[in-house]
C-alpha positions in Angstrom: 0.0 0.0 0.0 1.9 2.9 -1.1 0.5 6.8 0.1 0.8 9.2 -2.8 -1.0 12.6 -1.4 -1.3 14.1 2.5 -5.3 15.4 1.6 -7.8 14.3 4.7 -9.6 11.7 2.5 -6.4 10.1 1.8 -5.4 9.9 5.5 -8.5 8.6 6.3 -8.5 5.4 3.9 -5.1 4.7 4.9 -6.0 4.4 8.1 -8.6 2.1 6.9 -6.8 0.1 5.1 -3.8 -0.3 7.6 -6.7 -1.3 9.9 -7.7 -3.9 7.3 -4.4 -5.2 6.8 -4.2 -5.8 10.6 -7.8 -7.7 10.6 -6.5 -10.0 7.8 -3.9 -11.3 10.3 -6.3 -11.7 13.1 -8.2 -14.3 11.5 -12.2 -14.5 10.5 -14.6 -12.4 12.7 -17.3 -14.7 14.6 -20.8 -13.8 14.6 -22.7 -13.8 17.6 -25.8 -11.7 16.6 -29.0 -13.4 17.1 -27.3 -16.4 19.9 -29.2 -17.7 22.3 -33.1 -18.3 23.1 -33.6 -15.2 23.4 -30.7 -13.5 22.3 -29.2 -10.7 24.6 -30.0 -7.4 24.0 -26.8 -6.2 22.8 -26.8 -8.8 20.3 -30.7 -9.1 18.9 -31.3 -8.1 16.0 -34.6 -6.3 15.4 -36.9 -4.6 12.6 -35.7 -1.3 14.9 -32.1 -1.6 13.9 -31.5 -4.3 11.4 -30.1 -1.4 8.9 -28.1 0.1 11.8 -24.2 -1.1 12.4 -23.3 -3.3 13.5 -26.8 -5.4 13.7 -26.5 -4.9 9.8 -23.8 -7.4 9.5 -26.4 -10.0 10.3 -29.9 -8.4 9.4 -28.8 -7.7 5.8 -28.8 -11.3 5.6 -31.5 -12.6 7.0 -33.8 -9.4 6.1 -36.3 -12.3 5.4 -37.0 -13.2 9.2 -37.9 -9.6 10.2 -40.0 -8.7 7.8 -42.8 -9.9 5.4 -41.3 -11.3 1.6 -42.3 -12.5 -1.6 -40.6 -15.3 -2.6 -38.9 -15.6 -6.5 -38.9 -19.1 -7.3 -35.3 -21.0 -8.0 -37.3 -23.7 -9.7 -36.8 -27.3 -9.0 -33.8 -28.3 -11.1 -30.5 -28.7 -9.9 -28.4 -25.5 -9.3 -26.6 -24.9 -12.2 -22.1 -25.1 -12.5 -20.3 -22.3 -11.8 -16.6 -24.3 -12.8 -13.9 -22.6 -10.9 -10.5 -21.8 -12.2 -9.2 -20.1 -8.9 -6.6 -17.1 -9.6 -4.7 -15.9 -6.5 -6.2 -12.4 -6.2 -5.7 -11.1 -2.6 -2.6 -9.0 -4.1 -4.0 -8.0 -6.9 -3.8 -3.8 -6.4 -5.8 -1.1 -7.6 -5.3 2.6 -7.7 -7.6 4.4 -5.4 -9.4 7.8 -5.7 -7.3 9.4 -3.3 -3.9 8.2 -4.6 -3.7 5.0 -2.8 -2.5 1.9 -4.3 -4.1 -0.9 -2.6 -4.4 -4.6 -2.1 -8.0 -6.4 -2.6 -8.3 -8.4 0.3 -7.4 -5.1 1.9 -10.4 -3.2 0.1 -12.9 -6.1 1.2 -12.0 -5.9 4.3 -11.7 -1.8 5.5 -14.7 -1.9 2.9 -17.3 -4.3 5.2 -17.7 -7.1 2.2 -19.5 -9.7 3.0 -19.6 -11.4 -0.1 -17.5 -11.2 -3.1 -17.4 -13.3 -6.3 -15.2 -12.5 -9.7 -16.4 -14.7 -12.9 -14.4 -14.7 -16.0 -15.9 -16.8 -19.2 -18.2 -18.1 -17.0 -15.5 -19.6 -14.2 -15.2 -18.6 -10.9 -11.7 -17.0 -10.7 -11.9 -15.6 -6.9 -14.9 -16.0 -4.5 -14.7 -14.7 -0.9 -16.7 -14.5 2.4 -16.5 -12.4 5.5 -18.5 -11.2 8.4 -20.5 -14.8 9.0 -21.7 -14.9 5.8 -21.4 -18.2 3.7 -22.4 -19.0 0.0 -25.6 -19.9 0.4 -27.0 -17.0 2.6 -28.9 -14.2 1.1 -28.1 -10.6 1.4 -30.1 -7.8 0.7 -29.0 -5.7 -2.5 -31.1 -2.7 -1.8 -30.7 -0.6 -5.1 -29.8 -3.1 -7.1 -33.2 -4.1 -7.0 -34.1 -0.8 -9.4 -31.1 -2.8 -12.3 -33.4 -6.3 -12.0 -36.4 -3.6 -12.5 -35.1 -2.5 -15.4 -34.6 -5.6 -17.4 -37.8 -6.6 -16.8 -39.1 -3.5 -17.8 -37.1 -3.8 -21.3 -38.3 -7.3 -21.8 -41.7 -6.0 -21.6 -41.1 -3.3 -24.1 -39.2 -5.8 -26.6 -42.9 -7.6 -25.7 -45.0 -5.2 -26.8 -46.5 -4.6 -23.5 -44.8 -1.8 -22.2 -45.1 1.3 -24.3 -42.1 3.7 -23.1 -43.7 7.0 -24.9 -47.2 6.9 -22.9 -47.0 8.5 -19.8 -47.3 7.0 -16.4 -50.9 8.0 -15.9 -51.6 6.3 -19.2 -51.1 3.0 -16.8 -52.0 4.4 -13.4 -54.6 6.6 -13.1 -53.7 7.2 -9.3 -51.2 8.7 -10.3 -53.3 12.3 -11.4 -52.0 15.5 -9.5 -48.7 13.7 -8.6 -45.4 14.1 -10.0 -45.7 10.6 -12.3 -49.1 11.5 -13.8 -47.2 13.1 -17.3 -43.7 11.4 -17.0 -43.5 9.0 -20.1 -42.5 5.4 -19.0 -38.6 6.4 -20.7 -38.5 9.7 -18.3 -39.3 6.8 -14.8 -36.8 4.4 -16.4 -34.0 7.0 -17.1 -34.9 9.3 -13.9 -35.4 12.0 -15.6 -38.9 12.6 -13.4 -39.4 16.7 -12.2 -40.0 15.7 -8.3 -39.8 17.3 -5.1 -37.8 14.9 -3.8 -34.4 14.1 -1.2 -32.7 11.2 -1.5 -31.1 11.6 1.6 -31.1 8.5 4.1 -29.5 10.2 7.3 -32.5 12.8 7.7 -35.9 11.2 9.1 -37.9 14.3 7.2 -36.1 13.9 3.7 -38.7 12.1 1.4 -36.2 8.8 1.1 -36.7 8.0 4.4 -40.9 8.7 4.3 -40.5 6.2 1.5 -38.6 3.9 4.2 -41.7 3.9 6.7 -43.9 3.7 3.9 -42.6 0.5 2.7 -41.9 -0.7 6.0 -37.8 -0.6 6.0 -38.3 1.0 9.3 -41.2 1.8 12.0 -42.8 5.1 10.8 -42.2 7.9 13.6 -45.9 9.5 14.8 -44.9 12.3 12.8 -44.5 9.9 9.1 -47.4 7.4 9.6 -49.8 8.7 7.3 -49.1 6.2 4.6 -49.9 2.9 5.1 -48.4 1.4 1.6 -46.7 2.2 -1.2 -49.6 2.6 -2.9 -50.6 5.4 -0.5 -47.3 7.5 -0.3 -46.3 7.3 -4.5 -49.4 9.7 -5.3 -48.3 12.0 -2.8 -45.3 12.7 -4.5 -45.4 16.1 -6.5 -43.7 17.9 -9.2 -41.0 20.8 -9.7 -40.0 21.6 -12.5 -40.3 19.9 -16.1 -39.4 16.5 -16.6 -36.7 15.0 -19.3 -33.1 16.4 -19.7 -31.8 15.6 -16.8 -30.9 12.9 -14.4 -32.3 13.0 -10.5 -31.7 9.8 -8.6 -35.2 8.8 -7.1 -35.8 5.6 -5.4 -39.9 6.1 -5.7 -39.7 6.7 -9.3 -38.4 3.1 -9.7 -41.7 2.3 -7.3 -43.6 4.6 -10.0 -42.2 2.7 -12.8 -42.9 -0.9 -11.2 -46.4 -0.2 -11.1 -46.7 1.2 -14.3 -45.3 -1.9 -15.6 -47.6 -4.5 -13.1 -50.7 -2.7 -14.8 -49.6 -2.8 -18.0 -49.0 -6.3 -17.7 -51.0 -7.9 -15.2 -48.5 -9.6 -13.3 -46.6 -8.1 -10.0 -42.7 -7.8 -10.3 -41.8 -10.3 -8.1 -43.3 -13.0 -10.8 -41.8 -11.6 -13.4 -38.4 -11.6 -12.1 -39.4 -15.8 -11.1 -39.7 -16.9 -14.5 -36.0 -15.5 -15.1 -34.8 -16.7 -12.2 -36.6 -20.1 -12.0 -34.4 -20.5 -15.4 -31.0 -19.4 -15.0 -30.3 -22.4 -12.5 -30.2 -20.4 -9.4 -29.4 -22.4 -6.1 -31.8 -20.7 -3.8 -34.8 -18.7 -3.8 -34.4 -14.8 -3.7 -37.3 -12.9 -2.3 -38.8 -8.9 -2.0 -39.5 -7.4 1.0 -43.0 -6.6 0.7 -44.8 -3.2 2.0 -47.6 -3.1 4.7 -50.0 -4.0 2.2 -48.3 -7.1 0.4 -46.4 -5.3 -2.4 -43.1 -6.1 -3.4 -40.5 -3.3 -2.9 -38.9 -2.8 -6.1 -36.5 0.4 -5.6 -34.4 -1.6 -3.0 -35.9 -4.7 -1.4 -34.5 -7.8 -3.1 -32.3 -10.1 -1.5 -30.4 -13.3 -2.8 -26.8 -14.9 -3.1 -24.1 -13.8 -4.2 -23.5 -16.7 -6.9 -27.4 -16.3 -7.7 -26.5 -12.6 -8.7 -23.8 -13.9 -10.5 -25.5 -16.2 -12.5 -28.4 -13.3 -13.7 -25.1 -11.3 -14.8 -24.0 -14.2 -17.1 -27.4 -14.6 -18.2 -26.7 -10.8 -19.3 -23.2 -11.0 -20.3 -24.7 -13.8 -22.4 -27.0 -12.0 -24.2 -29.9 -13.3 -22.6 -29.2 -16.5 -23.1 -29.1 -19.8 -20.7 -27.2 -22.9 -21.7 -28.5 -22.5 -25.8 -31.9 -21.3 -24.5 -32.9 -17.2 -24.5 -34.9 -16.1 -21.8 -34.4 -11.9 -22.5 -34.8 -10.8 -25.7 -31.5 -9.3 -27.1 -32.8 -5.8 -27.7 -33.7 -5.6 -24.0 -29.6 -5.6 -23.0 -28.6 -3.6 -25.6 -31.2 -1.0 -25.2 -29.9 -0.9 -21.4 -26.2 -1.3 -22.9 -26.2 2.3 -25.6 -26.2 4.1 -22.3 -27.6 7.8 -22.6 -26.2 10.9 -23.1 -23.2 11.1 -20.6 -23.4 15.0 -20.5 -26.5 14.8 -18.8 -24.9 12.5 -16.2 -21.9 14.5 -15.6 -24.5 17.3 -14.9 -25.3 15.4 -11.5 -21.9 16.7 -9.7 -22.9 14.3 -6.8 -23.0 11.1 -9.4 -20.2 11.9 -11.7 -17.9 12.0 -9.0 -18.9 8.7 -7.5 -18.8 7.0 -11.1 -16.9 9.3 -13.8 -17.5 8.5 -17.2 -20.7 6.6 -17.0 -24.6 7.3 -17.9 -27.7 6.4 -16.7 -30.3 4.4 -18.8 -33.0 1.8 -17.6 -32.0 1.8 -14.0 -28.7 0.7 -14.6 -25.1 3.0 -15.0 -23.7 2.5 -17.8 -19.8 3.3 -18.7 -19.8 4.9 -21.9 -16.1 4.9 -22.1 -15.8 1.3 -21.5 -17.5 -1.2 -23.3 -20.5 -0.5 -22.2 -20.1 -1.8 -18.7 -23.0 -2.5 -16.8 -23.0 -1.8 -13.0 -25.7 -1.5 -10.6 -25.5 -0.7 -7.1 -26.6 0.0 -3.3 -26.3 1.4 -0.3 -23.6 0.3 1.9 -21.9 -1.4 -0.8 -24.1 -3.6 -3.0 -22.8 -4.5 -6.5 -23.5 -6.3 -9.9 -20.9 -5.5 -12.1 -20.8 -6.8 -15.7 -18.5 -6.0 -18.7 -19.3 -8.0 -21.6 -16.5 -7.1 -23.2 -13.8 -8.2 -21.1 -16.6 -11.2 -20.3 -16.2 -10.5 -16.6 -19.0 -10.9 -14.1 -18.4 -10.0 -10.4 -20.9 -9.3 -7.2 -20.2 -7.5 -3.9 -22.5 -8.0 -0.9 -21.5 -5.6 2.1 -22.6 -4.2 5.2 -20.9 -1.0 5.6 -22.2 1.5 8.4 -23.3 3.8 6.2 -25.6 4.5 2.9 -22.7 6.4 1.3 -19.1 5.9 2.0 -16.0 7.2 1.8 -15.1 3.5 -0.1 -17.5 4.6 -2.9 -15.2 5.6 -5.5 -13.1 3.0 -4.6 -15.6 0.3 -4.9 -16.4 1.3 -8.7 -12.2 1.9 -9.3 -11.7 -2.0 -7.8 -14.4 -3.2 -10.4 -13.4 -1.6 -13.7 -9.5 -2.5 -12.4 -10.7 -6.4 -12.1 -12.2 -6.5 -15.6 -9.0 -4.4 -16.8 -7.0 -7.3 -15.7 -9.0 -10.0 -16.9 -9.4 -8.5 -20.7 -5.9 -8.2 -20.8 
């Protein structure tokens, strides 16, 4: 690890890291969270603070025993190969944001992984755990979520059944008087929605976190109770400004749009995503979160394994295709794939920063000025990463204490260095 610049943010990783470097010597953390009949107080893990640290190193992955879910089927045949041709990757160094150079394994660990898995041509080249996790627990992905959204929102354009020039109202007439009613179905999947709206997760009064209570990520304070559902709090929602032109990250106009596309076609996200997934020979079943009233969350509530993720990220590197059989139409990736226009991007300060070079089309960024990688991502460190050009797949499940993080940038500059290395 070599320290190229004195700035604050510099100091402050390599603290980190040095920290991490330690931890890797110490050996494997134990869990204790959730031991015992009943557990102790300092170590149960409830709906209060599943999402606070460090009860989020266990609730993120077992979300699923806290709160209601909708299951998305794995099917009933056998899970399907993931061969492994293991590559020695723990050394493998990247240059950080701040002018670090920095070893993986260091990264995973000052960076709270829980999960991380690299695929190359299909082949497992590096998989690793931390944190209690193992490979066949589920992890919550929040925003990642919006990327499956997405797809399945393509597919059912490529279907016929989605038109993405009628507006939202068009579909959902509870919509009127509310910042959706004249978004077109594009403007929802490109966020490009005029809405009053903070996406701020660290104030209780920012609109994000009414969308939290509403959904039922956390108990509603008296003061944010008024909505019972989803259903309730996405009409409330209203507009500023003009909608197209620009790009403003909104979790509820993912909500918006996966309602949009239940009425168009009659059958609730969650089931859509099962006849992907009951395909692509997943090993377990993934589920939603569902709201107060039985609805799947689809801006952030989907949960499932690491190798799971991985294997609907082949399916995309793939083309759509599944061992000779196609399951997404081909125009549905490469619609995501073109990207948008990357000045409108770069317009978001916040955004550009974070992920420099990309765009945003379809729920999903999209890195213009590299082979039209794919990446989607969460809060406190949730990844799917695919470049089909380099024909490199790679997941990261984490529980870092906070939404946003210091390890951000770093996270992306790990991801693009990996599929650097492997394209050669």
């Amino acid at each position: 690890m070599t320290l190229h610049t004195d700035s604050l943010i510099a100091r402050q990783l390599a603290r980190h890291y040095a920290d991490a470097h330690e931890a890797l010597f110490a050996g494997p953390a134990h869990d204790t969270f959730m031991k015992g009949f009943p557990p102790s107080e300092t170590q149960r893990v409830s709906w209060h603070n599943w999402m606070s640290p460090p009860f989020n190193k266990w609730g993120f992955r077992h979300l699923a025993r806290l709160r209601p879910s909708i299951s998305v089927a794995a099917g009933n045949a056998a899970a399907s190969d993931l061969p492994e041709a293991a590559e020695d990757l723990d050394g493998f160094g990247f240059e950080s944001l701040c002018g670090l150079t920095v070893r993986l394994d260091e990264q995973l660990v000052a960076s709270h992984c829980d999960a991380f898995i690299v695929l190359h041509r299909g082949k497992v080249k590096y998989e690793r755990y931390f944190n209690g996790q193992s490979a066949n627990d589920r992890h919550i992905m929040f925003s990642v979520t919006k990327s499956l959204i997405g797809v399945l929102a393509e597919q059912l354009i490529c279907d016929g059944v989605l038109n993405p020039e009628l507006r939202a109202d068009h579909y959902v007439p509870e919509f009127a008087g509310s910042a959706f009613a004249d978004a077109s179905v594009r403007q929802l999947l490109d966020m490009a929605v005029g809405i009053d709206y903070s996406e701020r997760y660290d104030d209780p009064a920012s609109e994000s976190s009414q969308f939290g209570y509403a959904c039922g990520f956390q108990p509603a304070p008296a003061a944010y109770a008024q909505f019972a559902s989803l259903y309730q709090y996405l009409p409330s929602l209203r507009k500023r400004g003009e909608h197209g032109g620009f790009f403003h990250y909104v979790t509820a106009t993912t909500e918006a749009l996966a309602w949009v596309m239940e009425r168009a076609g009659g059958v609730s996200c969650p089931e859509l995503l099962s006849r992907i997934w009951g395909q692509i020979g997943c090993q377990r079943d993934g589920y939603f979160m569902a709201d107060p009233w039985g609805r799947g969350v689809a801006g952030a509530g989907f949960s499932a394994t690491a190798r799971d993720l991985a294997r609907f990220g082949l399916l995309l590197a793939n083309g759509g295709t599944h061992e000779g059989r196609a399951l997404l139409d081909p125009r549905a990736i490469e619609s995501i794939a073109q990207g948008s226009d990357p000045a409108i991007y770069a317009a978001n300060e916040e955004f550009s920063a974070w992920t420099p070079g990309a765009s945003y089309r379809s729920q999903w960024y999209v890195f213009n000025d590299h082979s039209q990688a794919l990446m989607a991502c969460g809060i406190s460190g949730q990844y799917l990463f695919v470049d089909r050009d380099a024909d490199v797949v790679i997941v990261k499940q984490s529980s870092l204490p906070e939404a946003v993080s210091i390890f951000d940038p770093d996270n992306v500059r790990v991801l693009r260095a990996l599929a650097r290395h492997f394209k050669g």
